[in-house]
C-alpha positions as CSV (number, residue, x, y, z in Angstrom):
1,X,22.7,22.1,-21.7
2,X,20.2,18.9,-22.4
3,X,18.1,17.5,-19.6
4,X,20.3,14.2,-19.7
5,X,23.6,16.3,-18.8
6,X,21.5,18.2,-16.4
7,X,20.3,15.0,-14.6
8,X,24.3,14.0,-14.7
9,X,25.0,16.5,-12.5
10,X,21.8,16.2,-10.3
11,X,19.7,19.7,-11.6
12,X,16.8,20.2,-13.5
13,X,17.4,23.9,-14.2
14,X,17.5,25.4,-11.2
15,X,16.1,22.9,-9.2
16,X,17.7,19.5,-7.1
17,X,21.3,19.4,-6.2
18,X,22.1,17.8,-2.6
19,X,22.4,20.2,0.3
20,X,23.5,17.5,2.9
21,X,25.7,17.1,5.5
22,X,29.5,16.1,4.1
23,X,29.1,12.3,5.8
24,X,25.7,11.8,4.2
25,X,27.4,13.2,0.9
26,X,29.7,10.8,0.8
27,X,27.0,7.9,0.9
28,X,25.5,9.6,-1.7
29,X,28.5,9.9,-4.2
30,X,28.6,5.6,-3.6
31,X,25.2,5.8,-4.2
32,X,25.5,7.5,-7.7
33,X,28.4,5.6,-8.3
34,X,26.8,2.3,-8.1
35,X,23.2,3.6,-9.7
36,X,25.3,4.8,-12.9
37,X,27.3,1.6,-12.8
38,X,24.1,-0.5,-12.8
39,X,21.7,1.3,-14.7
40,X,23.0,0.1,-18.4
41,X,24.7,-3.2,-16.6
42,X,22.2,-6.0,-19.0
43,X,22.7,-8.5,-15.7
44,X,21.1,-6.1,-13.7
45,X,18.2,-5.0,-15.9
46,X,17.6,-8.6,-16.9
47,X,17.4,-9.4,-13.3
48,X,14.7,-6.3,-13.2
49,X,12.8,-7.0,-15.3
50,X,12.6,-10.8,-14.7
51,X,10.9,-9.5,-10.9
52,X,8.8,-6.4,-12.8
53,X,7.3,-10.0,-14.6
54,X,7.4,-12.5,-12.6
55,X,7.0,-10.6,-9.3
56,X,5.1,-7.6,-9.9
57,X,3.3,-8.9,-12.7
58,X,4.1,-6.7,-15.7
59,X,3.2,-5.4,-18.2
60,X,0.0,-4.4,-16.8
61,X,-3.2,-3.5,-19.1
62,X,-3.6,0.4,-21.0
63,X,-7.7,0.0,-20.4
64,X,-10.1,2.0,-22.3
65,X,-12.4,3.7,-19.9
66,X,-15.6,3.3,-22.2
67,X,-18.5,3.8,-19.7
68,X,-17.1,7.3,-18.8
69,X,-15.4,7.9,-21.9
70,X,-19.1,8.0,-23.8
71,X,-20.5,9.6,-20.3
72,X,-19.3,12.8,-20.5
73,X,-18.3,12.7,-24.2
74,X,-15.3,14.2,-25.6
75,X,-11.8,12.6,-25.2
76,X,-11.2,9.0,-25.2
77,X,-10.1,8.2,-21.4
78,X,-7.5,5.0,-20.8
79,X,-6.1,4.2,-17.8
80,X,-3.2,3.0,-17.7
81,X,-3.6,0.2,-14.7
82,X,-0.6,0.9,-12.0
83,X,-3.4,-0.6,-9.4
84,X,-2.9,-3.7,-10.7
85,X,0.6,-4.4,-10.0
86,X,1.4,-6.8,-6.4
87,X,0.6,-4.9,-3.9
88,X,-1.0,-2.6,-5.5
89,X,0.4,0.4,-6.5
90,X,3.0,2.4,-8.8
91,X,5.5,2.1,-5.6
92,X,6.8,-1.4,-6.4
93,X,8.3,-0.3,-10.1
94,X,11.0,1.7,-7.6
95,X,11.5,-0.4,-4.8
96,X,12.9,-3.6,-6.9
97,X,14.6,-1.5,-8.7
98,X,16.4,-0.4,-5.7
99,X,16.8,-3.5,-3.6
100,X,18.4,-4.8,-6.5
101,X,21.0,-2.2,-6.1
102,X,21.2,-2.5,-2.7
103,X,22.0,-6.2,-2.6
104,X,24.6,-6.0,-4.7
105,X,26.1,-2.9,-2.7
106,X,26.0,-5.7,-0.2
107,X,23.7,-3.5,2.2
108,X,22.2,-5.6,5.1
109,X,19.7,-3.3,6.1
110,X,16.7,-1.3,4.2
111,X,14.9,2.0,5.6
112,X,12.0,3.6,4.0
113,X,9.5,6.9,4.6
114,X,5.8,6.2,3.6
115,X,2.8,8.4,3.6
116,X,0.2,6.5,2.6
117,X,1.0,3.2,3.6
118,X,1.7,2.0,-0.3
119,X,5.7,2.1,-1.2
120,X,6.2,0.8,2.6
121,X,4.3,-2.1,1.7
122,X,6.1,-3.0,-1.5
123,X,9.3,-2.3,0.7
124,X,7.8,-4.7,3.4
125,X,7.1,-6.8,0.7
126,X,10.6,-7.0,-1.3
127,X,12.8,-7.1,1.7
128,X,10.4,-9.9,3.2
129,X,11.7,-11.5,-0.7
130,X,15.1,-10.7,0.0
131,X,15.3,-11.6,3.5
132,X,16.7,-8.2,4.5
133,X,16.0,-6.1,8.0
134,X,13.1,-3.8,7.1
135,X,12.3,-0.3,9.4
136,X,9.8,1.6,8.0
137,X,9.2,5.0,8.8
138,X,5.4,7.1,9.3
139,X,4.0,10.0,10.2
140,X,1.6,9.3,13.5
141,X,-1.4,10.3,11.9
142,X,-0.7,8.5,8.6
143,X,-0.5,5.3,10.7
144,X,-3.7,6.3,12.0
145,X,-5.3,7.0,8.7
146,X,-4.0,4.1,7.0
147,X,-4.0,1.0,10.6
148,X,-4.6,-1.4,7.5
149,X,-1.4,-0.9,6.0
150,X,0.6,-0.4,9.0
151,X,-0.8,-4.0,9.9
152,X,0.4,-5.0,6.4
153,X,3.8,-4.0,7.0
154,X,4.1,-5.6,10.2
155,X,2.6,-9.0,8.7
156,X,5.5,-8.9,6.1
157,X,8.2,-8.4,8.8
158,X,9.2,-4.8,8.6
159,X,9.2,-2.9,11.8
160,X,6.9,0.3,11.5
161,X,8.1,3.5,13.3
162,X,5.5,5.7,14.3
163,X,6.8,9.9,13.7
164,X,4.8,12.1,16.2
165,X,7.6,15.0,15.7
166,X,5.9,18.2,13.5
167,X,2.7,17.1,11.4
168,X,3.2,13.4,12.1
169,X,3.1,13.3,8.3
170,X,5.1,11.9,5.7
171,X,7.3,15.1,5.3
172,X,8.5,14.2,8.9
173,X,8.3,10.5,8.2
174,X,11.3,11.8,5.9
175,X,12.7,13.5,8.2
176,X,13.3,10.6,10.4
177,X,14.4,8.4,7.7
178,X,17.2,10.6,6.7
179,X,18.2,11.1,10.7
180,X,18.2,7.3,10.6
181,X,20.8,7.0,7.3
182,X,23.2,9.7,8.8
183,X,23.2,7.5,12.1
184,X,23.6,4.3,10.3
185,X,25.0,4.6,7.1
186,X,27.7,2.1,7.1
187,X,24.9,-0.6,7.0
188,X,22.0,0.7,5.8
189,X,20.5,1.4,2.1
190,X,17.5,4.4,2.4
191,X,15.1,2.9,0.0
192,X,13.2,6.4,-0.7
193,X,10.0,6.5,-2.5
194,X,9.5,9.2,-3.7
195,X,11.0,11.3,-6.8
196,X,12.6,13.4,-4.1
197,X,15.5,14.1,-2.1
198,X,19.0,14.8,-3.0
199,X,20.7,13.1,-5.9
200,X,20.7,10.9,-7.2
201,X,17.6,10.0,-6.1
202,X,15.1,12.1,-8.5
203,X,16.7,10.3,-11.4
204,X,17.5,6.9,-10.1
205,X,13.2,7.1,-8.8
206,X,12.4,8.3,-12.3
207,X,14.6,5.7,-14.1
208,X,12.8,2.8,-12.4
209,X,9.2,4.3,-12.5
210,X,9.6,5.3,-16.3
211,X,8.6,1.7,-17.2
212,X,5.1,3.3,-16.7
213,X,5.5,5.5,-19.5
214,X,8.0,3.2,-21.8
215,X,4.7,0.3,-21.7
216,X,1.6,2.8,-22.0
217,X,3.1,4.1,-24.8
218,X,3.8,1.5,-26.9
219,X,0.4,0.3,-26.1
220,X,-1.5,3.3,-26.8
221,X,0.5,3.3,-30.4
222,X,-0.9,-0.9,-30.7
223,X,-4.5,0.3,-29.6
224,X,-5.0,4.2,-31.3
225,X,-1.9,4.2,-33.8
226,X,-1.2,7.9,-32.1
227,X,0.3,9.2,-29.7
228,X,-2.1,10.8,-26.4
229,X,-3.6,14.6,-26.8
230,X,-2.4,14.5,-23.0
231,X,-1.3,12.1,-19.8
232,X,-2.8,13.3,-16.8
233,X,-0.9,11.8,-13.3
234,X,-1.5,12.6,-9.5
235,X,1.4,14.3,-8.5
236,X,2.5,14.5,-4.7
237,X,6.1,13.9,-4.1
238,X,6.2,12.7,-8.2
239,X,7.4,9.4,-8.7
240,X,4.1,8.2,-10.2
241,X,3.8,11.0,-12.6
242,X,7.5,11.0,-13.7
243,X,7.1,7.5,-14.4
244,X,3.7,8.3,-16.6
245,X,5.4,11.3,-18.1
246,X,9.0,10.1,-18.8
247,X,8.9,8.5,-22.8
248,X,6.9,11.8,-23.6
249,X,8.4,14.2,-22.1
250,X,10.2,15.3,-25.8
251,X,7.0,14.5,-27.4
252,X,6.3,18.0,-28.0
253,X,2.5,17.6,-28.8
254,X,1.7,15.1,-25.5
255,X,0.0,17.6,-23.2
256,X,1.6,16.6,-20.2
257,X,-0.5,17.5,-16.7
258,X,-0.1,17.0,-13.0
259,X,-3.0,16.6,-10.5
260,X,-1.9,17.8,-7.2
261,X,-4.5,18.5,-4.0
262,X,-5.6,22.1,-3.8
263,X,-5.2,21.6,-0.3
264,X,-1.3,21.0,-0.5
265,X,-0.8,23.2,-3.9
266,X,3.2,22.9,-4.1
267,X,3.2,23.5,-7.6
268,X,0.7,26.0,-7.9
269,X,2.1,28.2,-4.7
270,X,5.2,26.5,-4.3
271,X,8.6,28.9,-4.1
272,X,12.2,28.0,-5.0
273,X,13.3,26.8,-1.3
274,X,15.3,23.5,-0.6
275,X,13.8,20.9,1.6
276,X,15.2,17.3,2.6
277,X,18.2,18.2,1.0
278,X,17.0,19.6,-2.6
279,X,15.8,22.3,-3.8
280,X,11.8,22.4,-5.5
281,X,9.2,24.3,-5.4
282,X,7.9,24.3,-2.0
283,X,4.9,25.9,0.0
284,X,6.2,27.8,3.1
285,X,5.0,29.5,6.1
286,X,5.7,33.5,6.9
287,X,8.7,32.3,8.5
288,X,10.2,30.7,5.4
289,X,9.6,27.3,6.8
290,X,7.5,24.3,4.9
291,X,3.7,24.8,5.5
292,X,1.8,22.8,6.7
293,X,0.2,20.6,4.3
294,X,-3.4,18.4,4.7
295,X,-4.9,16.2,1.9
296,X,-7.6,13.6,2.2
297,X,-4.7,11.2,0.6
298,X,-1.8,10.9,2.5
299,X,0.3,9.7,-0.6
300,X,-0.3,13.8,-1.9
301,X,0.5,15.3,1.5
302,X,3.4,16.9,1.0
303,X,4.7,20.6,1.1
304,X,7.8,20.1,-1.9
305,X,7.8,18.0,-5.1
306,X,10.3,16.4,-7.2
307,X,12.5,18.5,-8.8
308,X,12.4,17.5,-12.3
309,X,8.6,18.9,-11.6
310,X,9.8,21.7,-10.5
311,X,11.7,22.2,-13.9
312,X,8.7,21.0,-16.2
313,X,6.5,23.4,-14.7
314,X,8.6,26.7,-14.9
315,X,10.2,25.5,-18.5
316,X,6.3,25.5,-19.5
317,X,7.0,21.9,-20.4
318,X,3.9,20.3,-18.3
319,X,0.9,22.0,-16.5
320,X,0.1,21.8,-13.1
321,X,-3.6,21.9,-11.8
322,X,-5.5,21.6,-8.2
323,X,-8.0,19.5,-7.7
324,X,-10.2,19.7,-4.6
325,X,-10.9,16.7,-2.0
326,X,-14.3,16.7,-2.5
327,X,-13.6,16.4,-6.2
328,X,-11.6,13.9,-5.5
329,X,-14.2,11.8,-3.4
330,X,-16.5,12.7,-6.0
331,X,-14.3,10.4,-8.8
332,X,-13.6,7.8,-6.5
333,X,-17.1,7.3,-6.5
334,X,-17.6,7.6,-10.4
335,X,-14.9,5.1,-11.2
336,X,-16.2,2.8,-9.1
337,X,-19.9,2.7,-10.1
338,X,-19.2,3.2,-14.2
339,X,-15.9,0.8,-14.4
340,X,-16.2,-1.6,-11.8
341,X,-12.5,0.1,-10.6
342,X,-11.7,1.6,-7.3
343,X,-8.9,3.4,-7.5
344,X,-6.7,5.4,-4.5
345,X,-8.1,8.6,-3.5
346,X,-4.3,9.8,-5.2
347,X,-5.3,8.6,-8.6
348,X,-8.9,9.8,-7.9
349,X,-7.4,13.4,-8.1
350,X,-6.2,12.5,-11.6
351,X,-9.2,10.8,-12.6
352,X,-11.3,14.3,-11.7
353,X,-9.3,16.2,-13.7
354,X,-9.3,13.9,-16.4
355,X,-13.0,13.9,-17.0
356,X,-13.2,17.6,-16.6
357,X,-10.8,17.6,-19.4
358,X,-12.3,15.3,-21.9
359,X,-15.6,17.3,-21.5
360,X,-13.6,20.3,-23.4
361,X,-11.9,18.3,-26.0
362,X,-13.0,16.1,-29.0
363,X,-13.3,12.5,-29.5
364,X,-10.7,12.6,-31.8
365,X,-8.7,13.1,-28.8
366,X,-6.7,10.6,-26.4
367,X,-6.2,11.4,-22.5
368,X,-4.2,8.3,-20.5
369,X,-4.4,8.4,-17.0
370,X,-2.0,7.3,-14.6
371,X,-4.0,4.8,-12.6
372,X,-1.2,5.0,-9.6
373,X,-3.1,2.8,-7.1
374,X,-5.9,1.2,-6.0
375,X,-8.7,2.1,-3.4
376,X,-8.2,-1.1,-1.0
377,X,-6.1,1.3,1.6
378,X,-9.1,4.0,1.6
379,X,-12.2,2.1,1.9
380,X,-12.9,2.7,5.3
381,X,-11.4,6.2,5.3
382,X,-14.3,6.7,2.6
383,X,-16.7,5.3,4.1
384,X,-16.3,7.0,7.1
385,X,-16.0,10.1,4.8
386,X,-19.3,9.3,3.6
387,X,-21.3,8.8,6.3
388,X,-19.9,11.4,8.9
């Protein structure tokens, strides 16, 4: 069976599905009614992509990355500029995408999860557009960890709900979400951010972000007249590297490689398991119950991953690597002093890996890197980092 009739039904091999309660189901089947309905409808992606340009301000720049490109030698590094989208992150690809849908399901009400602060934002930011009811939900210490864009969010209207239950992180900012849609489905459209949760929201998240992938590599054909040796992507939950991996995904010779924290290792560790309603790989405790997860980025703290991830890893498709914190905090630094970018401390997991790479191959070769965000959210986390 192809990967297209796979995603039809909602699997990636093994992997995804929807393990939810039969009311919640039935939202879901409207959901994935609508989505397919949509998807190909040209009203709807002319509306799209009139808000990805005027709005979001795509297509944003494939940057060449020459300071550390000719630093460390080796591979060619671009960046491929996600940061540089309004409000700052991969996030808002997904979200218009998805109010779109839900206005014309006629849903009066948006909910949301967010970790670090970024796809509640561009939620805030497109129901504030909209003029829809915004509730966002986040894990206690995330709202903590990330005050700045709680503040955000509450400047552009959306009411911020503060998740003490478990962790206080973003797995049980999802728990609460989904809680929240069983209650109040009849009204409300769960705006989810990430490349998670039962279908069809892996595909519908992909579908959106996969403009990433569609732009970079047309422009890396303009710039290079190749394709890349490799695109290297955070990967947390996944939509940011789904988006950055979608167009190559059957290019057989583009290396395609995942960055997660080696402090939350889903993909390295992970098990078969389901969690908020699919099934991934997922880290669990000795009592077969998700682990508890910690990463210096709170968009990467998160004990499952998308499942089309989960299918790209086992098929051997893409690789999957760790990269530590204080690596991470390390290329944070390094983009910021050699390129004049400061980039989230998710991307900066990508960009460590990245240079690590291009030491090992040639300068004939050609890594992109999915710039997913930028640093504005982790200044002062940094800085306190810095000088504890």
């Amino acid at each position: 069976m192809s990967m297209r009739e796979d995603e039809k039904r909602g699997y990636f091999g093994e992997f995804g599905g929807s393990f939810i309660p039969e009311e919640l189901q039935k939202v879901m089947d409207i959901l994935e009614e609508n989505f397919e309905n949509y998807r190909n409808d040209p009203e709807f992606i002319e509306e799209y992509k009139y808000y990805l340009k005027e709005f979001v301000g795509r297509e944003n720049p494939l940057t060449y990355a020459k300071n550390i490109s000719e630093k460390f030698g080796g591979a060619k590094i671009y960046l491929k500029r996600e940061d540089l989208n309004h409000t700052g992150a991969h996030k808002i690809n997904n979200v218009i995408g998805q109010i779109l849908l839900a206005k014309r399901m006629g849903a009066k009400r948006i909910i949301a999860e967010t970790g670090a602060g970024q796809h509640g934002v561009a939620t805030a930011t497109a129901c504030a557009m909209f003029n829809m009811d915004c509730t966002v939900y986040m894990g206690k210490l995330d709202t903590e960890r990330q005050a700045l864009n709680v503040f955000r969010m509450e400047l552009l209207g959306a009411k911020v709900i503060s998740v003490d239950a478990g962790q206080g992180r973003l797995k049980d900012a999802v728990d609460a979400a989904l809680g929240d849609l069983v209650e109040n489905y009849e009204n409300t459209f769960y705006l989810l951010g990430s490349a998670v949760g039962p279908h069809p929201f892996p595909s519908m998240v992909k579908h959106f972000q996969s403009i990433i992938s569609e732009e970079s590599k047309q422009q890396i054909l303009e710039k290079e007249g190749k394709l890349p040796t490799a695109v290297v992507a955070c990967a947390g939950g996944g939509s940011n590297a789904i988006g950055a991996f979608a167009h190559y995904i059957d290019e057989k010779d583009v290396r395609l490689i995942g960055v997660e924290p080696a402090e939350a290792p889903t993909l390295t560790e992970g098990v078969p398991a389901v969690i908020h309603g699919f099934k991934c790989l997922t880290l669990l405790d000795e009592d077969g119950n998700p682990r508890p997860t910690y990463s210096i980025s709170a968009g990467l703290d998160y004990p499952g991953i998308g499942p089309e991830h989960s299918y790209l890893k086992e098929s051997g498709r893409a690789e999957y690597v760790a990269v530590t914190g204080d690596e991470a905090l390390e290329a944070f630094q390094l983009l910021s002093k050699e390129e004049g970018i400061i980039p989230a401390l998710e991307s900066s997991h990508a960009i460590a890996h990245a240079v690590k790479l291009a030491k090992e191959l040639s300068k004939d070769d050609i890594l992109i890197v999915n710039l997913s965000g930028r640093g504005d959210k982790d200044v002062e986390q940094v800085f306190k980092m810095i000088n504890q």
